[in-house]
C-alpha positions as CSV (number, residue, x, y, z in Angstrom):
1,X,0.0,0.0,0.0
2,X,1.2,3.3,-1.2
3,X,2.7,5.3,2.1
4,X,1.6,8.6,0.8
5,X,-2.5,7.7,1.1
6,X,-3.7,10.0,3.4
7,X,-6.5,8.0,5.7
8,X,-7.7,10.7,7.5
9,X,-7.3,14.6,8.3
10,X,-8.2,16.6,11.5
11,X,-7.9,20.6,12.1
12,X,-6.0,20.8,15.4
13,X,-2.8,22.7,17.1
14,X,-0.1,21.3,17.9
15,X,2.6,22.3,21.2
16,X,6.0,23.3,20.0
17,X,8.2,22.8,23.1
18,X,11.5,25.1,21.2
19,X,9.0,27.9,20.9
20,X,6.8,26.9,23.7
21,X,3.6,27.8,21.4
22,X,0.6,26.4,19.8
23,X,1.0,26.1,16.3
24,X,-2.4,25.7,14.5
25,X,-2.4,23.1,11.8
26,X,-3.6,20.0,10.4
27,X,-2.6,16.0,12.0
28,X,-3.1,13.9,9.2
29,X,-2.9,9.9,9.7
30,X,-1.3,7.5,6.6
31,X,-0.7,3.8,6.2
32,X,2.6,4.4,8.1
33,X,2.6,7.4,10.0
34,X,1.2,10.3,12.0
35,X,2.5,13.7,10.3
36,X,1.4,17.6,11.5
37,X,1.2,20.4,8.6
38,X,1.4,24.0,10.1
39,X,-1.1,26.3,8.4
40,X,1.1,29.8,7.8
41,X,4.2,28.2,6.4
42,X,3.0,24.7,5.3
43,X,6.0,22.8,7.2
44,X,6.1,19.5,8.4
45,X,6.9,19.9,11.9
46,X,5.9,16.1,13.3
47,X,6.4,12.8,11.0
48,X,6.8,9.6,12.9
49,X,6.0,6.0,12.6
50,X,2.7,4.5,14.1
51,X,5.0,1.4,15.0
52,X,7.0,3.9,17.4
53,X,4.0,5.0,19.1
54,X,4.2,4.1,23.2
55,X,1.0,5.2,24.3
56,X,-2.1,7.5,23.5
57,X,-4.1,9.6,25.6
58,X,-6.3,11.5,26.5
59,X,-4.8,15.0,28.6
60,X,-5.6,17.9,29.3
61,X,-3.2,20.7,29.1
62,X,-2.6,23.5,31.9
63,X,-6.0,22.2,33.6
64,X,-8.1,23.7,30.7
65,X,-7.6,22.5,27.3
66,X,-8.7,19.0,26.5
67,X,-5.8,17.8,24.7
68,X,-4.8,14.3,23.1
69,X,-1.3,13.1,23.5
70,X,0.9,10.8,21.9
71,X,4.2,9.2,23.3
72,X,6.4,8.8,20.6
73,X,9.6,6.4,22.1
74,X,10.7,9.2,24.9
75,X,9.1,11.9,23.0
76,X,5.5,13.5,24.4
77,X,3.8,15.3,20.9
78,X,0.5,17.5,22.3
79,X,-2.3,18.3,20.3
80,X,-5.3,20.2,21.5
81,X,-8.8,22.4,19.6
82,X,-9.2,19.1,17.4
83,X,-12.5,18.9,15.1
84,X,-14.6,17.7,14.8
85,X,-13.5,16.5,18.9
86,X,-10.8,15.1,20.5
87,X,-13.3,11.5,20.9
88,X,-13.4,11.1,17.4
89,X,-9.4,11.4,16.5
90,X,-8.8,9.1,19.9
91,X,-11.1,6.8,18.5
92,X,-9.1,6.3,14.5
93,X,-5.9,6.6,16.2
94,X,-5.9,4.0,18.9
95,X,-7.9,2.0,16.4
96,X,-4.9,2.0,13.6
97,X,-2.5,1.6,16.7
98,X,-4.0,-1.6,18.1
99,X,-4.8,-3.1,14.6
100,X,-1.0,-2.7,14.2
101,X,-1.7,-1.6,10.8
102,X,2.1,-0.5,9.5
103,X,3.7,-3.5,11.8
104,X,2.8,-5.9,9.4
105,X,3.5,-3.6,6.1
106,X,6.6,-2.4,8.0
107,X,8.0,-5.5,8.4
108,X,6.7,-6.8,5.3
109,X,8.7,-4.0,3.3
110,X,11.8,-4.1,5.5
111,X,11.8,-8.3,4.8
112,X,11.3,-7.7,0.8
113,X,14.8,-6.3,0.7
114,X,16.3,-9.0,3.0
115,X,14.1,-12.3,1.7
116,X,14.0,-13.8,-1.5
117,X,11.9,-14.2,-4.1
118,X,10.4,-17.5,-3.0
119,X,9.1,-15.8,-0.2
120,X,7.8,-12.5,-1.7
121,X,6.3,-15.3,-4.3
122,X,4.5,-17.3,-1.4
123,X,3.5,-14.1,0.0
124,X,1.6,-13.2,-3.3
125,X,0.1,-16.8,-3.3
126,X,-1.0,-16.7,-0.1
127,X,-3.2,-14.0,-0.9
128,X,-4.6,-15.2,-3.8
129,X,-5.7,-18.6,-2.3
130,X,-7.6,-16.4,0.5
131,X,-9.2,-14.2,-2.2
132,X,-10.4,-17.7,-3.7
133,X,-11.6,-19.3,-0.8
134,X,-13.4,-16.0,0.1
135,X,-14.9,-15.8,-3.2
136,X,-15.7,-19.7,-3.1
137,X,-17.7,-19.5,-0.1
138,X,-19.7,-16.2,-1.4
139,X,-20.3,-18.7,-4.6
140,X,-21.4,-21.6,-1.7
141,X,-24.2,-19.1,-0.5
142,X,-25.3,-18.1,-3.5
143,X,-25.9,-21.9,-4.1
144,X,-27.6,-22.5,-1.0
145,X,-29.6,-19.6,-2.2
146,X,-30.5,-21.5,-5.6
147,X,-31.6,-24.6,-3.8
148,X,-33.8,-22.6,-1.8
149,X,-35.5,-21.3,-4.3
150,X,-35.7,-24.7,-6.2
151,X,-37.4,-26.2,-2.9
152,X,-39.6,-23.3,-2.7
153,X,-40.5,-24.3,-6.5
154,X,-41.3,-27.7,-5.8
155,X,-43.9,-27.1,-3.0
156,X,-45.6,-24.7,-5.3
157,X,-45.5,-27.5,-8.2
158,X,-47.3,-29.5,-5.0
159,X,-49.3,-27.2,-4.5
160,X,-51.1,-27.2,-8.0
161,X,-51.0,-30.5,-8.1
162,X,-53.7,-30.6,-5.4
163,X,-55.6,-27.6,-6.8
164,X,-55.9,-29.1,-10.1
165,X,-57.5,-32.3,-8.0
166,X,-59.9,-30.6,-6.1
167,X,-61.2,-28.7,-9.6
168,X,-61.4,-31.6,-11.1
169,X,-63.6,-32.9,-8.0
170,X,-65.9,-29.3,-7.9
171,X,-66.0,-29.5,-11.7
172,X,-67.5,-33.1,-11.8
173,X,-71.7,-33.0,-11.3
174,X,-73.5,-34.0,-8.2
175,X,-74.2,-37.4,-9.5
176,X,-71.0,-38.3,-11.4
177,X,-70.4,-42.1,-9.4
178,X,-66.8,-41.1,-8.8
179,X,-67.9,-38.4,-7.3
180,X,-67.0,-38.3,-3.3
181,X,-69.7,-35.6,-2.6
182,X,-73.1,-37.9,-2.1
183,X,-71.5,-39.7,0.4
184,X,-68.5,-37.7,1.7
185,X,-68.8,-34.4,3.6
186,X,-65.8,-32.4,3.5
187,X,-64.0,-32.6,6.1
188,X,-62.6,-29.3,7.6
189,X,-59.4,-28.2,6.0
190,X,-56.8,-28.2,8.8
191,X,-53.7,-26.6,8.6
192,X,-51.0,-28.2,7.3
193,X,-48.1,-27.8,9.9
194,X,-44.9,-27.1,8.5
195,X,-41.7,-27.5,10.6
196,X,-40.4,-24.4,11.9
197,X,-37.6,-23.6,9.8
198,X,-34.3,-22.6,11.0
199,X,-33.3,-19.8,10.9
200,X,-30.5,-19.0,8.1
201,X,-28.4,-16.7,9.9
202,X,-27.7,-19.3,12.4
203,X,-26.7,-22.1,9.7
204,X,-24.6,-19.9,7.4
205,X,-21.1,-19.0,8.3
206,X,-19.8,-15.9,9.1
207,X,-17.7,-14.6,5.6
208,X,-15.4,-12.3,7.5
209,X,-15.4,-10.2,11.1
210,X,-13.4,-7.1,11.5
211,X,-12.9,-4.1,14.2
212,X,-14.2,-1.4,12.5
213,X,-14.8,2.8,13.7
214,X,-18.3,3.6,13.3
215,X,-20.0,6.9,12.4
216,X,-24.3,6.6,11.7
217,X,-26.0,9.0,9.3
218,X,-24.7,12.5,10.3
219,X,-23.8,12.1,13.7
220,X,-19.7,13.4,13.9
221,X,-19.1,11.0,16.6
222,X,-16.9,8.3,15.5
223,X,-17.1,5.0,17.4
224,X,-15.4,1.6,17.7
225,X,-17.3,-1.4,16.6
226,X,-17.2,-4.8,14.5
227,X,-18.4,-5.1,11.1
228,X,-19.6,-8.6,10.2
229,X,-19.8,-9.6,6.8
230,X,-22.4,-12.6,5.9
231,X,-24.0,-14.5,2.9
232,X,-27.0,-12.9,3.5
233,X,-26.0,-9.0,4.4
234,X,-23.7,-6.5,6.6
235,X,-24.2,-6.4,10.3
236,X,-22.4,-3.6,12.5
237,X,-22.2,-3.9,15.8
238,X,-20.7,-1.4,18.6
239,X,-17.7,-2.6,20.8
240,X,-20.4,-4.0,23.6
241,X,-21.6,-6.3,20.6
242,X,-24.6,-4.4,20.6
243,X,-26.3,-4.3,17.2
244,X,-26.2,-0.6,15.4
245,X,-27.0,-1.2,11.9
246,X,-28.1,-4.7,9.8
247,X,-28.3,-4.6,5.8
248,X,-29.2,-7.6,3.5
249,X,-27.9,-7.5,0.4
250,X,-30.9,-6.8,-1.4
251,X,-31.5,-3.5,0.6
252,X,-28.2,-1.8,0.2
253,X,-28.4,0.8,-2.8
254,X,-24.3,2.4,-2.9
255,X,-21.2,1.7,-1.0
256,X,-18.2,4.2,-1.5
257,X,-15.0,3.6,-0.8
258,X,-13.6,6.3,0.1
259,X,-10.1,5.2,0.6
260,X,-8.9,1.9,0.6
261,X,-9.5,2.2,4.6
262,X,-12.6,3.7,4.1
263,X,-16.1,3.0,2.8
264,X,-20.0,4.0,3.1
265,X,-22.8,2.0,3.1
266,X,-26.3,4.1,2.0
267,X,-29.5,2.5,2.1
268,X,-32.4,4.4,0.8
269,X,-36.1,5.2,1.8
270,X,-39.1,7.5,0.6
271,X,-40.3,9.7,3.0
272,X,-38.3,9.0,5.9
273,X,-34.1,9.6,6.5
274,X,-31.6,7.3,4.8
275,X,-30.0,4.6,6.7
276,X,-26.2,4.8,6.3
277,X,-23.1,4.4,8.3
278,X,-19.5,5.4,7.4
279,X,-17.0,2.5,8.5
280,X,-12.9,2.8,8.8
281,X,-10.8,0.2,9.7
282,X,-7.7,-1.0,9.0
283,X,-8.4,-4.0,7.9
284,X,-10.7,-3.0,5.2
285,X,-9.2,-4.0,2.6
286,X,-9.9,-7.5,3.4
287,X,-13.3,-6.9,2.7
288,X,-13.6,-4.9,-0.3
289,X,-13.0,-7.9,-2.1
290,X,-15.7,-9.5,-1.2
291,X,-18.2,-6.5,-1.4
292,X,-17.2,-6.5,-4.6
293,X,-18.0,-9.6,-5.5
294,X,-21.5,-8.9,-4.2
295,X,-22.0,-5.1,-5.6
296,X,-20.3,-5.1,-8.6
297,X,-22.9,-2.9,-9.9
298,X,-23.3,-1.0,-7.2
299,X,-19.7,-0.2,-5.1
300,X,-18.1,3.0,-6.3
301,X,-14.5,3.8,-5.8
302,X,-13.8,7.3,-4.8
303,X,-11.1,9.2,-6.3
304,X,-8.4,8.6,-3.2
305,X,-9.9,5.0,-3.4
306,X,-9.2,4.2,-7.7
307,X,-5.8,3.4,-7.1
308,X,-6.7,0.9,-4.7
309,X,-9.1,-0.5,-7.2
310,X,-7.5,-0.7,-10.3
311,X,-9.8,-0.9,-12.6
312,X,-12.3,-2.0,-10.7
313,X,-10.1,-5.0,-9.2
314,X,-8.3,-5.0,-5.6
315,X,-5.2,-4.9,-5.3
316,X,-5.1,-8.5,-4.3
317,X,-7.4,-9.4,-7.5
318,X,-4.2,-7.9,-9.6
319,X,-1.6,-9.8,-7.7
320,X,-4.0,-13.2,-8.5
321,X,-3.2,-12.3,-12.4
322,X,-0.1,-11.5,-12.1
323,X,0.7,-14.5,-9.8
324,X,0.8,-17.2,-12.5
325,X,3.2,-15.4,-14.8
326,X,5.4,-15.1,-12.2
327,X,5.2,-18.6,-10.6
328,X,6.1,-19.9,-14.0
329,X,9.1,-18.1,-14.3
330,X,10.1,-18.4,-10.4
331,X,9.3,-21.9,-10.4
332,X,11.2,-22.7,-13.3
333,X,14.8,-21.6,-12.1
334,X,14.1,-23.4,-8.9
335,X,14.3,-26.4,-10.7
336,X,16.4,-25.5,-13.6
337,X,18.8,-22.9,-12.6
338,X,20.1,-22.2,-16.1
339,X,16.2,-21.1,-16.7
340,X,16.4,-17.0,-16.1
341,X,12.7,-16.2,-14.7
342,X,10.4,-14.8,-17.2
343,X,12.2,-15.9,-20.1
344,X,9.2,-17.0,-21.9
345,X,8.2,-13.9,-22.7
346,X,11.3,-12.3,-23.6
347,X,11.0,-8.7,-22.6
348,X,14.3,-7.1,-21.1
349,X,12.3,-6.0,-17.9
350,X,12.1,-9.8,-17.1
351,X,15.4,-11.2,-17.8
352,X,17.3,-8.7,-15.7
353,X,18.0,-11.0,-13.1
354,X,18.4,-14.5,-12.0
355,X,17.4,-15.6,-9.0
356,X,17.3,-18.3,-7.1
357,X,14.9,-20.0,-4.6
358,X,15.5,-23.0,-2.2
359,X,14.0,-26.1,-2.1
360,X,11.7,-25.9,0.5
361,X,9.9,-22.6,-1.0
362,X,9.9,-24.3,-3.9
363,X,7.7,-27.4,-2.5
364,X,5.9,-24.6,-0.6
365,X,4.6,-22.7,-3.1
366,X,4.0,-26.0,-5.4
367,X,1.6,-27.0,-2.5
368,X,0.3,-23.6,-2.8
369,X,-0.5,-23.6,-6.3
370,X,-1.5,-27.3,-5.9
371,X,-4.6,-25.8,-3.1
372,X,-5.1,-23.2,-6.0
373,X,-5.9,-25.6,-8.8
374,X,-8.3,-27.4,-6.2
375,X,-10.0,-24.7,-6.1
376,X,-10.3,-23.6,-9.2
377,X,-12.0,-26.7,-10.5
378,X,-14.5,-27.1,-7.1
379,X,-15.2,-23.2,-8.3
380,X,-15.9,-24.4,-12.0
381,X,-18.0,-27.7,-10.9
382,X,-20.2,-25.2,-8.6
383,X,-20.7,-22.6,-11.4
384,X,-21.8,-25.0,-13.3
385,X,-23.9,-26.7,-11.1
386,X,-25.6,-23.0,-10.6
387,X,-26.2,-22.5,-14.4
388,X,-28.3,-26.5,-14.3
389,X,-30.0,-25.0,-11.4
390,X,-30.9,-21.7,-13.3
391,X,-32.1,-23.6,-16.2
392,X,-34.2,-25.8,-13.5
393,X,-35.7,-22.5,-12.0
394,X,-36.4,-21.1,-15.3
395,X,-38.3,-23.9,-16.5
396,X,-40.3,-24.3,-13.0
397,X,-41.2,-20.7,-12.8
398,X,-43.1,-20.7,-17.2
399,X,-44.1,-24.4,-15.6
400,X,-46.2,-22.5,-12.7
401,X,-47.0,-19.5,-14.5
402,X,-49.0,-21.8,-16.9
403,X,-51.0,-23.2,-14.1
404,X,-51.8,-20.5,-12.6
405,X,-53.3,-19.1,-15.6
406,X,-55.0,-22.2,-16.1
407,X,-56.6,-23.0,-12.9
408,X,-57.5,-19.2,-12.7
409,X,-59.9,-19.6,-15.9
410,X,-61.4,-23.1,-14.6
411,X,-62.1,-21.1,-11.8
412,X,-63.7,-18.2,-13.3
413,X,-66.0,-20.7,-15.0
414,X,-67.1,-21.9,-11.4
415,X,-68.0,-18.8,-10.4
């Protein structure tokens, strides 16, 4: 992730301890690091890293100014008048702080230049095969959701099966000899008792669960919670597990992301307030992916957010493309170190350099790719055991239609 994206912004003033002032300005927090602008001259005058943050809290300076403070190794950087409130910026801070969002980037950049290639390689794979199972299991609920609405199919196929028997019966006359109504009264119709059925949300799993900091319709206060993301919809819960906000898939009209730490879900009404909430987290990007397999028509990436998408694709979705090109290549002059990597397609770029990879990432990322072909073809066999059971539903729904429509004019003739 670029170390320039700015996640968010606050208007504050900062304590200069050489001048022993308050310099007004803006604290602005990126992938890495916590930086302060001063308004009248426009110089940096903080820029340190989140992973070399002690402590953050909340102060108050000389007894009157609520002030938050961060304890950077044995430095102590003030800030104080921050909008839209001091709650809000404690609240994103501490949140990117205790995800330990740049320890993970930090150490994966400072390891690129040390590790090999085998490991940045099984580091790309890796996140392809959990893009795949992600996207597998969205396919498995949408499955679930075919077979549903086959069964529901059948019982209506049942259904008008019975109708068309008791037509028949109020069609035939009164002294028709196969007819049951000289010597059978009707008996009275009881209802048929179906067994409860269980409730979905119980029985499906849960896609993906992350910390997430909360802000509802137009309320400034930001807030920590959990988003929860589920075959059938979004749930967001505050940090007590309370539930704030549930949308089902159907009901959700836009989602902006904002930045790739950033997004907005909106759904709308007539003649009442919009529901929407604004959710940041560090681990976002984990699942934009899979909104986007869902909302593909209706995410939007926002102009801080397009280079995170690409295209339209995640950053992760682009690493699954260019995965197998270089896997081939990689893989190759692990077993055949005369092979240069990327020789197959000739360019200069990819015959610069030869590089070596060891055994044992060699049979790990074989295993890796062996996982990815699995499921690949389970992928394949379930798409196309959703386009038979589209074809079934098709057929099943011009089958009822055409009863309907038929028992509707035997009926009229009753009448």
């Amino acid at each position: 992730m670029n170390e320039d994206i700015r996640i968010h912004s606050w208007p504050c003033s900062y304590y200069l301890d050489t001048s022993k002032q308050w310099i007004p300005g803006k604290l602005s927090l990126t992938p890495l690091s916590i930086k302060f602008t001063a308004d009248k001259t426009g110089e940096l005058l903080v820029d340190f890293r989140l992973s070399g943050i002690s402590e953050i809290k909340k102060e108050s300076s000389h007894l009157i100014f609520s002030s938050l403070t961060i304890l950077e190794k044995s430095t102590k950087h003030w800030f104080s008048s921050l909008h839209p409130n001091r709650n809000v910026v404690f609240n994103i801070l501490e949140h990117f702080w205790r995800e330990q969002l740049v320890s993970g980037q930090e150490a994966g950049a400072g390891a690129a230049l040390e590790s090999s290639k085998g490991k940045e390689l099984t580091g790309m794979l890796e996140g392809s095969q959990k893009r795949l199972e992600d996207t597998a299991k969205v396919l498995h609920s949408q499955g679930e959701q075919f077979d549903n609405i086959m069964r529901g199919l059948h019982k209506i196929e049942g259904d008008m099966d019975v109708a068309d028997r008791l037509l028949t019966e109020l069609e035939s006359p009164s002294w028709w000899p196969f007819s049951t109504k000289l010597w059978k009264t009707p008996l009275e119709a009881k209802p048929k008792e179906s067994p409860a059925a269980p409730d979905p949300r119980a029985q499906e799993g849960i896609l993906l669960r992350i910390p997430v900091i909360v802000t509802r319709g137009t309320d400034s206060g930001a807030k920590p919670g959990k988003l929860t993301v589920l075959p059938w919809g979004l749930e967001i819960e505050d940090c007590n597990s309370q539930l704030l906000q549930r949308f089902q898939w159907r009901d959700v009209d836009e989602i902006r992301v904002r930045t790739p730490y950033e997004i907005s879900v909106r759904q709308r009404f007539v003649g009442r307030p919009d529901a929407s909430c604004r959710l940041l987290a560090a681990r976002m990007p984990q699942a934009i992916p899979i909104l986007q397999a869902r909302f593909s028509g209706k995410i939007q990436f926002l102009e801080d957010a397009l280079g995170f998408a690409g295209a339209g694709k995640s950053p992760q979705a682009d690493l699954g493309t260019s995965v197998w090109q270089a896997a081939t290549g990689f893989l190759g002059a692990a077993v055949n170190p005369a092979f240069p990597a990327g020789s197959a397609e000739g360019t200069g770029k990819e015959q610069v350099q030869l590089q070596k990879i060891s055994q044992e990432e060699a049979k790990e990322l074989q295993q890796i790719l062996r996982k990815l072909k699995g499921l690949a073809l389970e992928t394949e066999a379930e798409l196309e055991r959703q386009d038979e059971a589209l074809d079934g539903i098709g057929s099943s729904v011009e089958r009822a239609t055409l009863g309907i429509a038929r028992h509707s004019r035997r009926m009229r003739k009753l009448t």
